[in-house]
N, C-alpha and C positions, 0 to 999 in steps of 0.2 A: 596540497602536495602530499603525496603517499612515502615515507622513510622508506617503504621497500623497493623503491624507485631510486636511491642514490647510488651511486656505484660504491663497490665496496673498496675503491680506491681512487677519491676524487681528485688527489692532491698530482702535482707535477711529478711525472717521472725521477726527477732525479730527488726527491724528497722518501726518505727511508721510512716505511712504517713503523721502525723503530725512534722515532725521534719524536721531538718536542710536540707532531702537530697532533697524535695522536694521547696526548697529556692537556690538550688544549679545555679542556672542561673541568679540569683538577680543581680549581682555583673558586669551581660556583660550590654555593652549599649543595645542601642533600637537596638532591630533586626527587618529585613522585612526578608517575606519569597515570594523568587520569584513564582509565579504559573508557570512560560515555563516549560512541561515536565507530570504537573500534573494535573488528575482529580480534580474536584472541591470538590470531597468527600474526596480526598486524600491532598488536601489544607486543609480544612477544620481541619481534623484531627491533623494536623501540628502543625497548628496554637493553637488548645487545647493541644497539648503534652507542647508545648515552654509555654503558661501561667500558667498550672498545674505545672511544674517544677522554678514555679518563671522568669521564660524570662521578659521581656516590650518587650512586642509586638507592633508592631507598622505597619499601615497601608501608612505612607507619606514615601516613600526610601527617600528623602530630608534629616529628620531626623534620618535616619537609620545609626550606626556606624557600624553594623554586619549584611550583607545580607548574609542568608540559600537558595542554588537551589538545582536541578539535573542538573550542567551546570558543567564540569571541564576542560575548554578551557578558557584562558585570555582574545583571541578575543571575545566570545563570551559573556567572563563578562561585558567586555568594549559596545559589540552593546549594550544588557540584559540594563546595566545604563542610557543610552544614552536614548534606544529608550522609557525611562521614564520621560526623563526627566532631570538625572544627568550625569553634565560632571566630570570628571576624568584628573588628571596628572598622571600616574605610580609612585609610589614608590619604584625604584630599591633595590634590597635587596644589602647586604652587600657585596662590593667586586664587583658588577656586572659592566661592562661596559657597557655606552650607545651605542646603535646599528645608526650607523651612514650610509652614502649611499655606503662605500666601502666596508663595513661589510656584507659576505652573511648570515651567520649565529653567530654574536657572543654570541647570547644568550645560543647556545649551545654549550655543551665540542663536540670536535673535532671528540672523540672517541665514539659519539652519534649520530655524522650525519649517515644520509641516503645513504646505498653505491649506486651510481650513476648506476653501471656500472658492471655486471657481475655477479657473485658468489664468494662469499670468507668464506672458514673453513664454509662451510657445511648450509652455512644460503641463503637461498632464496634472491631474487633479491628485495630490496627496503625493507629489512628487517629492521627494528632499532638497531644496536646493541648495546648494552649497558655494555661497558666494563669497566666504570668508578671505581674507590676505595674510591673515596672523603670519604664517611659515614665510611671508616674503618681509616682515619687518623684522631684520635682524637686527636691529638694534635695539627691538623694546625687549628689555629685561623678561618679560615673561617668555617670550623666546629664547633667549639666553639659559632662563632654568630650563626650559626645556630637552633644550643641548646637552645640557650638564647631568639631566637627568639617568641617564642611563650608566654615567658613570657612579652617580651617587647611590645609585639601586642596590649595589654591590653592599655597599656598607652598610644602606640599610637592611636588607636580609640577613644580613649575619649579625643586626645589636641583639644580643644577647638570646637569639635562636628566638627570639620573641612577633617577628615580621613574615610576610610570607607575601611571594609575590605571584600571580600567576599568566603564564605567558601561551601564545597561539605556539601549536608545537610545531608551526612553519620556523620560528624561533631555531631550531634545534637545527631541523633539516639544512637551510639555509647559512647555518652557523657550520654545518658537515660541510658543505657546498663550498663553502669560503674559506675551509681552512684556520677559521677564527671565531671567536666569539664575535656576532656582530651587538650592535647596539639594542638594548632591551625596548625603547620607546613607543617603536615602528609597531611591536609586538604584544605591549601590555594590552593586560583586560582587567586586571586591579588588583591591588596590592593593597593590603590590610593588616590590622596589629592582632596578634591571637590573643581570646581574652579566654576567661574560663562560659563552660557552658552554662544558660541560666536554669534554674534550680527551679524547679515543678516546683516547689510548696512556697518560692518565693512571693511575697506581698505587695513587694516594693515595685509603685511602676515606675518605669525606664522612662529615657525622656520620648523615647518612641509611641512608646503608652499617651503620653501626653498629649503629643502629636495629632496622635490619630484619635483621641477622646474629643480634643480642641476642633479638631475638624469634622467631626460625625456631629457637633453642638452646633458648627455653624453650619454645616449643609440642612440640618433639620429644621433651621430659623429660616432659612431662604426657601425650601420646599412647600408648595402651596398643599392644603388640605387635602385636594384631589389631585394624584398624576397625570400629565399632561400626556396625552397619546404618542406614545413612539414615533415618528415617521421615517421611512429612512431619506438621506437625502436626496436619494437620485430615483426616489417611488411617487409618482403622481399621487396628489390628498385625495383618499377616497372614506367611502364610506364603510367606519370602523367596523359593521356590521356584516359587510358586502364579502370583506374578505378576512375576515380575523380567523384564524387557525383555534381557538380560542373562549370563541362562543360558550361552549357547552362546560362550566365548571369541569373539573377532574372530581371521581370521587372516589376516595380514598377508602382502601380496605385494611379493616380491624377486625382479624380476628380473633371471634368471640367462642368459647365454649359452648354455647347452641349449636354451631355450626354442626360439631361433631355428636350432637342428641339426636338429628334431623330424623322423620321415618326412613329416610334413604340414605342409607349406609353408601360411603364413598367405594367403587368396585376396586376388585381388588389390585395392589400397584402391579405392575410387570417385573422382571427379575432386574431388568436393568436398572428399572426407580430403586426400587430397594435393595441392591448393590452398589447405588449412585454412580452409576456407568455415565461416566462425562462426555468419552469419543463417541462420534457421529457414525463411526465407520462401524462401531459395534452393536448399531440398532437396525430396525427395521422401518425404512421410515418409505408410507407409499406416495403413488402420485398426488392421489388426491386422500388425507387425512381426514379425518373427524371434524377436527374443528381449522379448516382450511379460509374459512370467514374472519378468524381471530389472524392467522398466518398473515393473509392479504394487508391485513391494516400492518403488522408488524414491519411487513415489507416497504410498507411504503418511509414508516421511519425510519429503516435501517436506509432508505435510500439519502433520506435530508441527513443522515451524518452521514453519510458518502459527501455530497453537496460542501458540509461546512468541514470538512478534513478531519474528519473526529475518525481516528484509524480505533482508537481504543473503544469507539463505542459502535461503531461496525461490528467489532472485533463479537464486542455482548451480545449486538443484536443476533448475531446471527448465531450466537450459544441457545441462544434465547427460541428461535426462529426452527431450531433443531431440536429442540425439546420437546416443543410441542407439534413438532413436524410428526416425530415417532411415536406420541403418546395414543395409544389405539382406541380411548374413550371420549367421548363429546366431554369437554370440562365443563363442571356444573359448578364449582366454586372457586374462590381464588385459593382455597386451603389446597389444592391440588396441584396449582400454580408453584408451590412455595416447596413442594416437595420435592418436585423436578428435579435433577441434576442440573445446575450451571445455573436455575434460576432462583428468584428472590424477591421480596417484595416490593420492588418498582416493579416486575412484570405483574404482579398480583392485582398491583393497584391499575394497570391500564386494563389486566383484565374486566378487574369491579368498574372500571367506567365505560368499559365493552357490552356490557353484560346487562349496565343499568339504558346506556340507549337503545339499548336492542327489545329490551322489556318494555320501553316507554315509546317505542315508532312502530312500525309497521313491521316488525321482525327484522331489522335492519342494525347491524351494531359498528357501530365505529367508533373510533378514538381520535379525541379533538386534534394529538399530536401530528397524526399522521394525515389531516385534512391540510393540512397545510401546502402538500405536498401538488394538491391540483387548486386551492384557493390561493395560498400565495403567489402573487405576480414574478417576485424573481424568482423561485423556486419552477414556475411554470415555463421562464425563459432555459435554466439550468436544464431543465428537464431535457430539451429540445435542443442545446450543443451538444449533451453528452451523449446524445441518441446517435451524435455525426461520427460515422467510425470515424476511430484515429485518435476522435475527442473525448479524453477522459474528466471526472469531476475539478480536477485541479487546472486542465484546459480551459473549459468551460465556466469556471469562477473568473478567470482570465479575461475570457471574451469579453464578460460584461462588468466585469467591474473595472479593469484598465485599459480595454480598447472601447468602453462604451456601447457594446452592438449590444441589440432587444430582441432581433431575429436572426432567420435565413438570407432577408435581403439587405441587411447589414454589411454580412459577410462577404456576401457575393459584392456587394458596390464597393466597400471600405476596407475589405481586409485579403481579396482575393489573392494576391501574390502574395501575400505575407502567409498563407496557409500549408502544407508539406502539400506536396501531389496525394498522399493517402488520405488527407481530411479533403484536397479538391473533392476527391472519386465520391467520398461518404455527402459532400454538398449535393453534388450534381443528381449522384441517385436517391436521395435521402428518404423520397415517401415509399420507392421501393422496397427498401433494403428494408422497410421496419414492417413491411405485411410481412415476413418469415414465411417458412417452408413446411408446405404440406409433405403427410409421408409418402402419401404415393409421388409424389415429385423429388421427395430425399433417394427414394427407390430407382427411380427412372434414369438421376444422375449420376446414382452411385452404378450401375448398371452400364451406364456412357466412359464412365472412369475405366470399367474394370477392364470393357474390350481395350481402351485404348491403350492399357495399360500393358495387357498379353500383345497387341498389334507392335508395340516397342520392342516387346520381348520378345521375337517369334521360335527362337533356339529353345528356349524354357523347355523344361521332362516335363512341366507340368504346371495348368494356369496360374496366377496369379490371383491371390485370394480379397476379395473386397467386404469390410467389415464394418458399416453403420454401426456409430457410437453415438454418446454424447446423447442431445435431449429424446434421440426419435429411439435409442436401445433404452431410455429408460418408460417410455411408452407415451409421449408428448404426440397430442393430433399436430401440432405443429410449433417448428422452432425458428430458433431466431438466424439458425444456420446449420449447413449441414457439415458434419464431421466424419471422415472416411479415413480406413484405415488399408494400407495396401501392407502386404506381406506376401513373404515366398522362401521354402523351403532352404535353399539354393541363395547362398548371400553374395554371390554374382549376379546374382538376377536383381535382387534390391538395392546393389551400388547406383548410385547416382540416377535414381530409376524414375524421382519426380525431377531433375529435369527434362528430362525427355518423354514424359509425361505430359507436365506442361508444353510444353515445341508443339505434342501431337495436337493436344485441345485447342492450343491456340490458328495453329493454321488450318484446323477443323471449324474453329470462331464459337467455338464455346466458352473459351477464357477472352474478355472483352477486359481484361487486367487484371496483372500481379501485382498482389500489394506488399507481398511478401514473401522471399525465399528462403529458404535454411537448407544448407549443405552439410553444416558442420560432421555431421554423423561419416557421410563415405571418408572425411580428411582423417578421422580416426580410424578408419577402419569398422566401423557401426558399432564399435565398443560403448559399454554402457559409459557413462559419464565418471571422468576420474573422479572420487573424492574431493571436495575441497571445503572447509568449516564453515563458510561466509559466503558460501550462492544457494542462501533458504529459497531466494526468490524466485530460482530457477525451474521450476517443477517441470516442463517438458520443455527436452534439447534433442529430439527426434527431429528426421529432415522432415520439412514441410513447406508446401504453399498453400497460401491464402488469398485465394484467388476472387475475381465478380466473374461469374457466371449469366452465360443469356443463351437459350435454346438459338441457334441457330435455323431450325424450320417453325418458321413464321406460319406454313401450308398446313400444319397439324399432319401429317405424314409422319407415318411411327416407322417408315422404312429407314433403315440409318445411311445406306447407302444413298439413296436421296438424299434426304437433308444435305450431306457432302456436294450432291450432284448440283441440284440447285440451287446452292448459293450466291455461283457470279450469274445468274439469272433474275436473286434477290436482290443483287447489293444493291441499285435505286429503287427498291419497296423498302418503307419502314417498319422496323422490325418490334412488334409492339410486345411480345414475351415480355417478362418484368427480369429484373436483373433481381440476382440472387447471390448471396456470400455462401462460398464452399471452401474447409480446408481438408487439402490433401495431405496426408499422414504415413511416410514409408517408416516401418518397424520391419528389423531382422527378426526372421523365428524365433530366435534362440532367447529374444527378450518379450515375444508376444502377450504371452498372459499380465505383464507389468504393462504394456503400452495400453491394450483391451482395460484393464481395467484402471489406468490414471486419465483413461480419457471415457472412462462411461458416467461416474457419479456425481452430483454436484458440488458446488464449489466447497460448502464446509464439510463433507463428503471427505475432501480429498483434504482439504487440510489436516484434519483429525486422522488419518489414516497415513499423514506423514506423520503427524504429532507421535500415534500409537508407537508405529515402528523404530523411533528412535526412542522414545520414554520403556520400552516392553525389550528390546533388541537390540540398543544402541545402533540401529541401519539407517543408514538413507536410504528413501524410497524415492524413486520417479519414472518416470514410463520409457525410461533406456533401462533400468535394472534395478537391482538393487547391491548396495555397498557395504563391509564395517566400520564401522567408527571408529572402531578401536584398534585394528593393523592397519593400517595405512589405504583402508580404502580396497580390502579383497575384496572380489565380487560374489556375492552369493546367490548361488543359481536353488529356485526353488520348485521349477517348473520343466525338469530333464526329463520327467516320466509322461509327461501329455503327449497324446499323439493327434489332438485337434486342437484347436485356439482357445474352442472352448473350455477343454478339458484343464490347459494349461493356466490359464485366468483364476479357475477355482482350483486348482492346486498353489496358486498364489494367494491367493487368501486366506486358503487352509492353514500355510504352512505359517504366514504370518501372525497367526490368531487371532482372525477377525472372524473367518466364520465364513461358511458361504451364503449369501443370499442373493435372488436375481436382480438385475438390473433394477427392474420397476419397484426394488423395495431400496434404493438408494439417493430417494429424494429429499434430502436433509435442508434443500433449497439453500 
């Protein structure tokens, strides 16, 4: 629940905001309220609800008795204190035993653990089952403390400023909501004794030290000589050979002073290596690079941490992926690796074991990490939901780890109703949708869009402009979809232009489904995007649909009027064209050069060139405009002097300081 969602006067009408209820938090200690989790406007707001209701707000956790987050993990309260500063002892509750090294779980009832192993009474495998009665025996005394607990919380927070409890900041909300303090219990995540922090040069070990010494002694006496093969449990035993990612040792680069003696001096760096130019958006990076062989393997790891939710290591690879996307020489050592901007030597060392198979096979170099990616069996399953539009990696971990499915014909027998109507479309068409689009076929339908687009419009002073983005403007023989930008002079003419747009395609039977419409632009008025701190995620809020496309003349007839004509003459012939993803893209003039260029470059392309514009300008950028940061969100027009799209694009770039460079040098991958 969001604090900025309470009303600002929850209590009954005839209760005066001047009275006791807004004194109702007088009585807790100093609360802090954690930011992990929250915007800064959503901080902010927090922090006026807790003062207006009487809280002591407080900014030092040192003196904090009550910490408010969005955190309800103990681990995570314990890192949350730590990595501010405050250490922690636990204060077991009542009754609880200490978790000792033969204990695997005794913090939990027995009847809570995780079934290991199988299915049982109808619950999925690694389900929690929670069959406990505790809260219906009121009469056993550990219940009773229970009860009592929230009263007695109070006093312990306040013995002697020395306790410190921390609570779900639904806690707070809930307590505005009520009028009252409600009961802490429902709400704790753990409550601990502040002790001082431990001392770097200290000798003396804790009993945690012990613990875990005690326990490294006896797992090394039970570990047999050689390790036992990983399996996973839901992977048929195969042979370690057949499919280990694994195979080929890593080898590791050291370097050595030779390197730099060598007869072949390393060429010389580019202004941006030796300025350490970090953004993507400030390089030239072309379609096809130098060393585009190194790239490919990179890709394929950055895709398995896609796969295992690793956002932060996406994050590198694709720093990583971009460095050497732009670097304009075939790499000849890892010393050149290490130079890089954003990279370092873990990339140096996949390079040295790039480098060393590619010397030892047939000219062939690959890295063991990223073999995994077509050897491994679930990674090969992963590969193939997440290719189902609709289905992203964190879907696709889904499919097979808590619904069980290994294929397409899983889904379709086991999971079909369970899927949205936008992953049905991506099932049904699936082998389709992944042979992508030639450009003379991006050509031919952007060319379909644009009449039908002026045939809507017929009053227009003047047509209706169609502009190929995306992979085919950066010079791709063919992509995975095609991306169309409509615009027009005249912002009556771009109101609500892709609905009727779509109407036209579809009763023409070129749109065989909408999978997605966006309006929002004409309900503003096609104003670029208000400001607001906390929608990074938003990068384009342009109207759009995202539509499946299928020629409609089966005949090969390039007359258009045909194709229309013979349709109900087709409709019992099967119509064998392939189905194809197309999204349509309306931009006002006045914002073109920002839409043209947030939807031509690739994907770290455009993040680094939001990055730029707020680290260089304090702006947001996105492809309705761009904003300040720092008045409230004026619009900044940088593109008033273009008198064609194109003109206005590169005066967008210009003005922003990136520079201009065409399309085909903005593949950052």
């Amino acid at each position: 629940m969001d604090i900025s969602t309470i009303p600002e006067n929850p209590l009954p009408n005839n209760k005066s905001p001047e009275g006791t209820h807004y004194e109702m938090l007088s009585s807790m200690p100093s609360i802090f309220i954690l930011p992990t989790h929250m915007s800064l406007q959503t901080l902010h707001e927090t922090e006026a609800k807790l003062v207006k209701y009487g809280g002591s707000l407080t900014y030092d956790i040192a003196e904090a008795g009550l910490i408010l987050g969005k955190i309800s993990h103990k681990k995570r309260a314990v890192l949350e204190l730590r990595s501010r500063g405050l250490w922690t002892d636990e204060i077991l509750e009542i009754g609880k035993i200490p978790k000792t090294s033969s204990d695997s779980h005794p913090e939990i009832p027995s009847k809570r653990q995780k079934m290991s192993h199988g299915q049982s009474a109808g619950n999925a495998p690694g389900e929690i089952v929670d069959l406990c009665t505790d809260s219906e025996e009121e009469g056993d005394p550990k219940f009773k403390a229970q009860q009592d607990s929230s009263e007695s919380m109070l006093s312990t927070m306040a013995d002697g400023g020395h306790k410190v409890t921390v609570l779900r900041l639904d806690w707070l909300v809930q307590s505005i909501e009520n009028a009252e303090p409600l009961p802490m219990t429902p709400f704790l995540v753990y409550q601990g004794r502040k002790i001082a922090a431990p001392s770097a040069t200290s000798s003396q070990p804790t009993i945690i030290d012990n613990q875990i010494k005690k326990r490294a002694i006896e797992d090394a006496a039970k570990r047999p000589a050689i390790e036992k093969q990983m399996i996973h449990p839901r992977r048929p035993r195969e042979d370690p050979e057949k499919h280990s990612s694994q195979r080929h040792p890593p080898v590791l680069y050291r370097e050595t002073t030779s390197e730099n003696d060598e007869a072949n001096p390393l060429p010389p760096q580019p202004d941006w290596v030796r300025d350490h130019v970090v953004y993507a958006c400030l390089r030239s990076s072309p379609l096809h690079p130098p060393n585009e062989e190194f790239i490919l393997q990179l890709l394929k790891i950055r895709r398995i941490r896609e796969f295992t939710l690793d956002e932060i290591g996406v994050r590198a690879y694709s720093t990583f992926i971009a460095a050497i996307a732009a670097y304009p020489y075939v790499v000849k050592r890892p010393s050149e690796i290490t130079a890089l901007p954003g990279c370092d030597v873990k990339l140096a060392n996949l390079f040295a074991e790039f480098q060393h198979h590619k010397g030892s096979t047939n000219g062939e170099g690959i890295v063991s990490a990223a073999e995994a990616l077509e050897t491994d069996p679930i990674l090969r399953v992963l590969t193939t939901f997440n290719n189902i539009w609709g289905v992203g990696p964190k879907t696709a971990r889904d499919f097979y780890y808590s619904r069980g499915w290994r294929d397409l014909d899983d889904i379709v027998e086991f999971g079909w109703d369970s899927l949205s109507r936008v992953q049905q479309i991506g099932v049904k068409f699936y082998d389709e949708l992944q042979q992508g689009v030639s450009r003379m076929e991006s050509e031919s339908i952007a060319e379909i869009v644009r009449r039908h687009a002026n045939a809507v419009r017929p009053d227009a002073d003047q047509p209706v402009e169609a502009i190929l983005v995306g992979g085919y403007r950066r010079g791709k023989e063919s992509s995975g979809d095609v991306d169309l930008i409509l615009t027009h002079r005249d912002e009556a003419v771009t109101r609500n232009l892709v609905v009727d747009i779509v109407a036209s395609l579809e009763k023409a039977h070129y749109i065989t489904h909408t999978l997605y419409l966006h309006v929002a632009s004409t309900h503003r008025e096609q104003q670029t995007r208000p400001y607001s701190g906390d929608d990074g995620n938003h990068f384009d809020i342009l109207e759009k649909a995202l539509v499946v496309w299928q020629d409609p003349d089966f005949e090969n007839s390039e007359d258009y009027q045909s194709s229309e004509s013979t349709q109900d003459a087709s409709n019992n012939k099967k119509n064998h064209n392939p189905h194809l993803r197309v999204d349509i893209i309306i931009s006002p003039w006045r914002t073109i050069g920002c839409a043209v260029l947030g939807w031509t470059g690739d994907t770290t392309f455009q993040r680094d060139l939001r990055r730029y514009a707020k680290k260089a300008h304090d702006w947001k950028f996105d492809s309705s405009g761009i904003r300040e940061c720092t008045t409230g969100g004026q619009v900044v027009d940088l593109e008033h002097d273009g008198d064609t799209w194109q003109q206005r694009e590169k005066l967008v770039m210009e003005r922003l300081g990136i520079g201009w460079r065409p399309p085909e040098e903005r593949c950052s991958r």
